[in-house]
N, C-alpha and C positions, 0 to 999 in steps of 0.2 A: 463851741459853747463854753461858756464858763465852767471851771472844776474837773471838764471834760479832758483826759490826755491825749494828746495828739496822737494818735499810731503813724510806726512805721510803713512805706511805702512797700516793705516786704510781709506786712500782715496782712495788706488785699488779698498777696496769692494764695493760689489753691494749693496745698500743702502735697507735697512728693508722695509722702508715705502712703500706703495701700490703706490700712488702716484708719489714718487722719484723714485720705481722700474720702473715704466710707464716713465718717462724722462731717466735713465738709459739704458731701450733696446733700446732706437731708439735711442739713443747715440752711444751705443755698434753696433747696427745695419750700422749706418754711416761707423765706422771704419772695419765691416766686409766686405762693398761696396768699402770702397776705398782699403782694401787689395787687392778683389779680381781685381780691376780694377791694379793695381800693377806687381800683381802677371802673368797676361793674356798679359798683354805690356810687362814684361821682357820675357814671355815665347814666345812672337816674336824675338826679338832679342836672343834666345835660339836654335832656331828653324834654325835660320841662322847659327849662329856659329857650328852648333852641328855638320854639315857638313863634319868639322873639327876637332874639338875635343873631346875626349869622355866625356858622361854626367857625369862621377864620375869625372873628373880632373876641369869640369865644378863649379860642386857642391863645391869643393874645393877652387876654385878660389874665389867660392860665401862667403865662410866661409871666407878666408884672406878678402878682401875686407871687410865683415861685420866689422870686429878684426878691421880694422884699424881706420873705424868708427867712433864704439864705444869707442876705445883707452881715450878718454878724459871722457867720462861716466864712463866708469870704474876707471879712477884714482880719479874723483869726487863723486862714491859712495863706496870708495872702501873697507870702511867696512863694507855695507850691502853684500859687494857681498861677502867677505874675512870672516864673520860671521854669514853668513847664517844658521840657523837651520835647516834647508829644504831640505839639502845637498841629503838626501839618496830619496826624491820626485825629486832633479833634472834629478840625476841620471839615474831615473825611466823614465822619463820623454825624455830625450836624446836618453835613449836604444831605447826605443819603435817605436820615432823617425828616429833614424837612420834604426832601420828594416823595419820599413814602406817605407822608400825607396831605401832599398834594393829589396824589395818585389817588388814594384815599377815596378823595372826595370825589375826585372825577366819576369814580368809579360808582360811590356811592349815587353820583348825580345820573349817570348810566343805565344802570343795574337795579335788581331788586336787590334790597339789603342783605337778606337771606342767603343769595347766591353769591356777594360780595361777603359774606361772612365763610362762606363756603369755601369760596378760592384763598380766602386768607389763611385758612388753615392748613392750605399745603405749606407755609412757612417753616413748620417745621422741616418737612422732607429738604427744602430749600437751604437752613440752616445747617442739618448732617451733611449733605454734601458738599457745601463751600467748610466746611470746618474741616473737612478732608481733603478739600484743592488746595485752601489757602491757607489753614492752622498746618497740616500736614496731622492729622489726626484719624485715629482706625477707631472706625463706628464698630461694636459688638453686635453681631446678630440679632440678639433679643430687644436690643433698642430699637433697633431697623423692626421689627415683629410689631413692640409696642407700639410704636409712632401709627402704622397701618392699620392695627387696630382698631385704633383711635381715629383715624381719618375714617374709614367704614363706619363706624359708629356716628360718627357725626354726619354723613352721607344716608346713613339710616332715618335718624331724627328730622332731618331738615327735605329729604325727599327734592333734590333742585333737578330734578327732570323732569319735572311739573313744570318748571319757567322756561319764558325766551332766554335766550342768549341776546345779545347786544355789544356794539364797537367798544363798549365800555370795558371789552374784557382785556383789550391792550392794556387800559390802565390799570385795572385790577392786578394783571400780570406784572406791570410795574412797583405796584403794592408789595407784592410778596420780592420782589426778588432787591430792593432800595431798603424795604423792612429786615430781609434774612440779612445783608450787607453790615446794615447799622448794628446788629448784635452781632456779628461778626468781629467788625470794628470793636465793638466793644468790648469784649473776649482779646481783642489784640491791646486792648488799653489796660488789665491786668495791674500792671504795675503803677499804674494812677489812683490817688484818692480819692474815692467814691464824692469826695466836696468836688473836686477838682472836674469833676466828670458832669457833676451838676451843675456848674458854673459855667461850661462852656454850652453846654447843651440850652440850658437857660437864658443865657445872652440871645447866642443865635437863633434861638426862636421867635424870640421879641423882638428883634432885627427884623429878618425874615419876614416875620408877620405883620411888622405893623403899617406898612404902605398895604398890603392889602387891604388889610382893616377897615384904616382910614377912609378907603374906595367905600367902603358898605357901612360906614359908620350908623351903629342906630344908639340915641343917645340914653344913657339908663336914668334909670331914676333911684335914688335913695335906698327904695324898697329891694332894688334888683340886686345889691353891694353882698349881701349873706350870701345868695348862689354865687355869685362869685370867688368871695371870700371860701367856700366852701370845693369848689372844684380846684382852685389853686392848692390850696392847703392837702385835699387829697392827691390830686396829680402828685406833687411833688412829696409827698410823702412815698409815696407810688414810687415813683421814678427812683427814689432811694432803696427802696426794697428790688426792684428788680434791676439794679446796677449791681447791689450786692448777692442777690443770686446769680448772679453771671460770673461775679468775680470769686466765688464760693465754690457754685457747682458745674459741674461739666454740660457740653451742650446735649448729648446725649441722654443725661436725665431728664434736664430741664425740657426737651421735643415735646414726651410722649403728654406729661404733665402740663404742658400749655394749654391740654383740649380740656382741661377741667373749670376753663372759662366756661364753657357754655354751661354748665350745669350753673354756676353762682348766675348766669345771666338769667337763667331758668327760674330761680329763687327770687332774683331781681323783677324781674315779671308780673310775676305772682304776689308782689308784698308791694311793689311800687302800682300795677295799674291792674292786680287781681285775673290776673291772665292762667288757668289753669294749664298746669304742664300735662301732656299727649301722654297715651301708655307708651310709646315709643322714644317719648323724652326722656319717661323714668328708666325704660329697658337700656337705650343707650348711653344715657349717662351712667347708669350701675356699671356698662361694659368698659366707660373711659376710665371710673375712675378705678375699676381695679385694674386694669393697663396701664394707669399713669402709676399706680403704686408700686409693679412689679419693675418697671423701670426706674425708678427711685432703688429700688432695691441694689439693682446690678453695681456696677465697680466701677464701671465708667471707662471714660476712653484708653486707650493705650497708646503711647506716642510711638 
């Protein structure tokens, strides 16, 4: 953007110091709350439209939108983006991406939501441990503590031994472990500009998505252009905030702190279709979120 200084490719990383790492996560931490508050407000206005259009020409729309965005970011980094080293981590990174929600949906298409929300949150346990196969990274106990916490607590609220199980759970399964992947990748992409990072990601989705689309096209109308206009602009703002928690704070913070979606999805409920939240909402949400805080708290990983 204009007037804006370009940062160096070594102000992505997460700072050495014990101390600067201690300012970094709860940095990163901020940007993971304001994603997920993002993320939970477009997924109202998702929830409306969806009614109407199918979620892959949805997702599509998300991706033009994003493109159009960023259009001025990309012509003003445009040879970080055009010179990339990292081409074949992009890559990697997009695939695994786009399977995860393909999985997604299968899953969705499967399953009761609830209990596809349910297996999504094993993601974290998912994340700590590829971030110790493949980052080569020592998870602290209390993290491992909080994340479990927070998985009970949400197994509390949602009660999924009330539902069927179904074949959907392969892809559910697929979900979490193409999703823990992609932030993985992402966490190895570090040394990239968070533009850089949304450029590749944004292309390849619109790629990706637009033959399917095209198969379900339904065509909008005039009035439809604001929800649109309105999910892209959040996604990718989204996408920005939770690129830069990743590349801020360690994965170990970020785990326990992921379950504090469901509590905004809770609010989201309640304010978008008047859906009162359970005593067991508010009791386990109170449990996530002081688990997610005490995990914010800790020092993070040790290499």
């Amino acid at each position: 953007m204009p007037g804006l200084p370009r940062r160096a490719f070594s102000d992505m990383m997460p700072p050495p110091d014990t101390k600067d790492r201690h300012v970094s996560n709860r940095q990163g931490a901020l940007f993971a709350l304001a994603d997920m508050v993002l993320v939970v407000t477009s997924m109202g206005v998702i929830k409306q439209t969806g009614a109407t259009f199918p979620a892959i020409q949805l997702v599509f729309f998300r991706a033009v939108v994003g493109l159009l965005l960023i259009a001025p970011l990309i012509w003003r980094y445009r040879s970080d983006v055009f010179n990339s080293r990292q081409v074949t981590g992009h890559l990697g990174r997009v695939l695994c991406s786009t399977l995860a929600l393909s999985c997604n949906y299968a899953a969705t298409a499967a399953l009761p939501l609830t209990l596809v929300t349910v297996i999504g949150f094993t993601r974290p346990f998912a994340i700590l441990a590829l971030a110790a196969l493949i980052l080569g990274e020592r998870i602290l106990r209390r993290h491992w503590i909080s994340t479990v916490i927070c998985f009970v607590s949400v197994l509390f609220i949602v009660k999924p031994g009330s539902m069927s199980w179904d074949w959907g759970l392969l892809a559910a399964l697929g979900m979490v472990l193409f999703g823990s992947l992609s932030v993985i990748q992402t966490r190895r992409l570090t040394g990239e500009h968070a533009v850089v990072l949304m450029v590749f990601y944004t292309i390849g989705l619109a790629i990706l998505t637009a033959i399917p689309a095209a198969i379900v096209w339904v065509p909008p109308g005039l009035n439809d252009l604001p929800a649109f206009l309105i999910i892209g602009v959040l996604a990718q703002v989204g996408q920005f905030c939770f690129l830069r928690s990743h590349q801020l704070a360690e994965a170990s913070v970020l785990a326990p702190l992921s379950y504090v979606v469901i509590v905004f999805s809770s609010i989201a409920d309640y304010l978008y279709f008047g859906i009162v939240p359970t005593p067991s909402l508010v009791v386990g949400s109170m449990v996530i979120g002081s688990a997610a805080f005490l995990g914010t708290q800790a020092s993070g990983l040790r290499r």
